[in-house]
N, C-alpha and C positions, 0 to 999 in steps of 0.2 A: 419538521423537516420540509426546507423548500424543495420542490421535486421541477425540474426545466426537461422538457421532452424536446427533443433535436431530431431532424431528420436522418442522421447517417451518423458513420463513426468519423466523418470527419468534421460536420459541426460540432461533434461532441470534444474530439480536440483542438479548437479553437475556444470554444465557452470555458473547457476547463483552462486551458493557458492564460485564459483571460481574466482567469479568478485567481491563479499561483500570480502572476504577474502584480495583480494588485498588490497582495502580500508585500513583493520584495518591493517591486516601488516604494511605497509604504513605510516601510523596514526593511533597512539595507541590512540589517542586524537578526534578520529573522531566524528562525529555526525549522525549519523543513521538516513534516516528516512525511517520508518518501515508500514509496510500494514499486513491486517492482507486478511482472507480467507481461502481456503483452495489451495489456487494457491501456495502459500510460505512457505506451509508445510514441503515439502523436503526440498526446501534450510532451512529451520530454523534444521531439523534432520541434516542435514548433517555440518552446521555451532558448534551446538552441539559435532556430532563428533570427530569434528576435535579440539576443545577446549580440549575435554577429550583424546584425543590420544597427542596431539602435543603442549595443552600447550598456545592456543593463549587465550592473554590478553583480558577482556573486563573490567580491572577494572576501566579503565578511560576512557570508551565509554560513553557517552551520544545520546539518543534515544528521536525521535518525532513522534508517530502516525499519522496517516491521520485522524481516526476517531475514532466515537464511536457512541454505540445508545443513543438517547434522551429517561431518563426513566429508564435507567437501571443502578443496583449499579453496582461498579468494583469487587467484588465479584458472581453477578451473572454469573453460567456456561456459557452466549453466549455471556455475556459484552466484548466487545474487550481488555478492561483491561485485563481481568479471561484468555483470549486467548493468551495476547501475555503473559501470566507468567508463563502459563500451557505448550506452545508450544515453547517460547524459554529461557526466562530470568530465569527461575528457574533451567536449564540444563549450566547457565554461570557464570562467576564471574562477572556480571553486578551488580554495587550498585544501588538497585531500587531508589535511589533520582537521580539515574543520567536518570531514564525514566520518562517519560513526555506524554501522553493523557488526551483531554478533560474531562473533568467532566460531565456525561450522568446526574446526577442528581444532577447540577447546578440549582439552582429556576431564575434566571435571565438570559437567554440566550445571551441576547447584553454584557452583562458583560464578562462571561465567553470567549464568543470569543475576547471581547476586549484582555483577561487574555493570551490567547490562540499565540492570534496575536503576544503579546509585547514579548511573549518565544517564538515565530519561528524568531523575529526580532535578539534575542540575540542566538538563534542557529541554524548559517548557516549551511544547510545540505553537507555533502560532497560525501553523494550517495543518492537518494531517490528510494526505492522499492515501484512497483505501480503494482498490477493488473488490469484487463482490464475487464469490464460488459460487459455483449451480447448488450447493448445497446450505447457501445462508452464509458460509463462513466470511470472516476479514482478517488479515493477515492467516496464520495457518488456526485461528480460534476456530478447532472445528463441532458441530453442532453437540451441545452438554457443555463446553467450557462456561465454566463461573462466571460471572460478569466481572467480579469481582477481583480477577485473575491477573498477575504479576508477568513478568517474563518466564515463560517454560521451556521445555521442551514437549512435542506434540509426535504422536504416533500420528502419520495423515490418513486421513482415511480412504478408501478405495477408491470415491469418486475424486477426491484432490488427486492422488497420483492415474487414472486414468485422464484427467483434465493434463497436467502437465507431461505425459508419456510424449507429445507432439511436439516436444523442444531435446528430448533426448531419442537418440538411434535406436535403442528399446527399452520397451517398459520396465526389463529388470536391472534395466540403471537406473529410474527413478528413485533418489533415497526417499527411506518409509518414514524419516525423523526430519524435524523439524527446531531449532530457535526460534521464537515468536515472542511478539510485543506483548503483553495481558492485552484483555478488552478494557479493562479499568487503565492503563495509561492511554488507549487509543482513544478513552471518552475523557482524557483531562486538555484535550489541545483545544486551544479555543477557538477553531472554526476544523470542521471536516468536509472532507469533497469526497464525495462517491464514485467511482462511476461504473455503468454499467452498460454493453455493447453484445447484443446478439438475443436471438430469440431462445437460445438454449439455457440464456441470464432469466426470463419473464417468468419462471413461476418462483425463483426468488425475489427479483424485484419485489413482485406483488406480497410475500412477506414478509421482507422487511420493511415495507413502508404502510401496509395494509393490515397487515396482520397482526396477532396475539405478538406480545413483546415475552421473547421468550428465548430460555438459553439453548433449547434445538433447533432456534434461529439467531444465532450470534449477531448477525448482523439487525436485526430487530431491536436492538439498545441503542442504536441510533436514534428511534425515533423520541426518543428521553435526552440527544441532545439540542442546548440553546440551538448553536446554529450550525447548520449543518445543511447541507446541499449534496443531492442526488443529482446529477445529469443526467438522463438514458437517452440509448436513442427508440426511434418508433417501436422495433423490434422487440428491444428488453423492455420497454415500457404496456407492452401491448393487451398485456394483462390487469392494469391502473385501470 
């Protein structure tokens, strides 16, 4: 795991833009796959940007979420759909059939991940963007998921929806369920970008990059990928 320590959350979104950027430069053809939060805020502004100042292509990007809430349509304002179209795809010339998230309001849950699985089979990712939970997790993998783990669904656990209660008007709108990526497709993309912003990130940080590789820290199977890149900044980093 390369580890880049930055001053603030706003070098941290500029190094990361600077590494999705490569990608598409690169490969106008690539395959995204995208996280949402509010960690990848900046890099998604500044990926924007720089579309509108400089002209980079996304008209033959294709894009794979990690998740979505169980329950919620793609229209509502917290659905992770409504997020990534508000926060980046509607600021690009992505063709919205070229992106790709679960279905929160699938009636058959084993299906839908079946559905889910066979489209991450036929789009290999060639960068995956992951945030990091206070609790180790990536995408909703929360600590004990398999490594080896397909597309689910995910009971979240107390500290995820007390993490996210600060984007809904109250805690008991937070849904408790979850669509999520396995951790075993999040470790087939062949490069991963981490990132990680705030001191209340630093004593995960420090195990997943430090610590016992272990599934009560999901995100610790990182350090078993080829390449893979952490950004922090001084805060989350503080404990390294």
């Amino acid at each position: 795991m390369k580890i880049v320590v930055v001053n603030d959350y706003e070098d941290l979104s500029v190094k990361a833009a600077k590494v999705m950027l490569e990608v598409v430069r690169e490969n106008p053809y690539a395959v995204l796959g995208l996280a949402t939060g509010t960690t990848p805020l900046g890099l998604y502004a500044y990926l924007i940007a720089d579309h509108e100042k400089h002209g980079t292509s996304y008209a033959h990007i294709r894009t794979a979420n990690l998740d979505e809430y169980k329950g919620l349509p793609a229209s509502h304002e917290q659905s992770y759909a409504y997020f990534m179209k508000k926060n980046l795809f509607d600021g690009l010339d992505i063709d919205p059939e070229n992106t790709n998230i679960e279905n929160g309001m699938a009636a058959d849950e084993q299906k839908e991940c079946a559905r889910y699985d066979a489209l991450l089979e036929q789009l290999p990712r060639d960068i995956q963007l992951l945030g990091l939970g206070s609790n180790g997790h990536i995408a909703f993998n929360e600590p004990g998921t398999p490594f080896g783990s397909g597309t689910h669904v995910v009971s979240l656990a107390e500290s995820t929806v007390k993490d996210n209660a600060r984007l809904f008007s109250d805690i008991s709108e937070v849904p408790r369920k979850a669509f999520t990526m396995g951790i075993r497709q999040i470790m087939q993309a062949k490069k991963i970008l981490i990132l990680a912003s705030g001191a209340n990130k630093a004593d995960a940080v420090y195990k997943m990059a430090k610590g016992e590789v272990t599934e009560d820290v999901p995100a610790s199977v990182l350090q078993l990928h080829p390449d893979c890149i952490l950004i922090a900044d001084k805060a989350a980093a503080s404990k390294l």
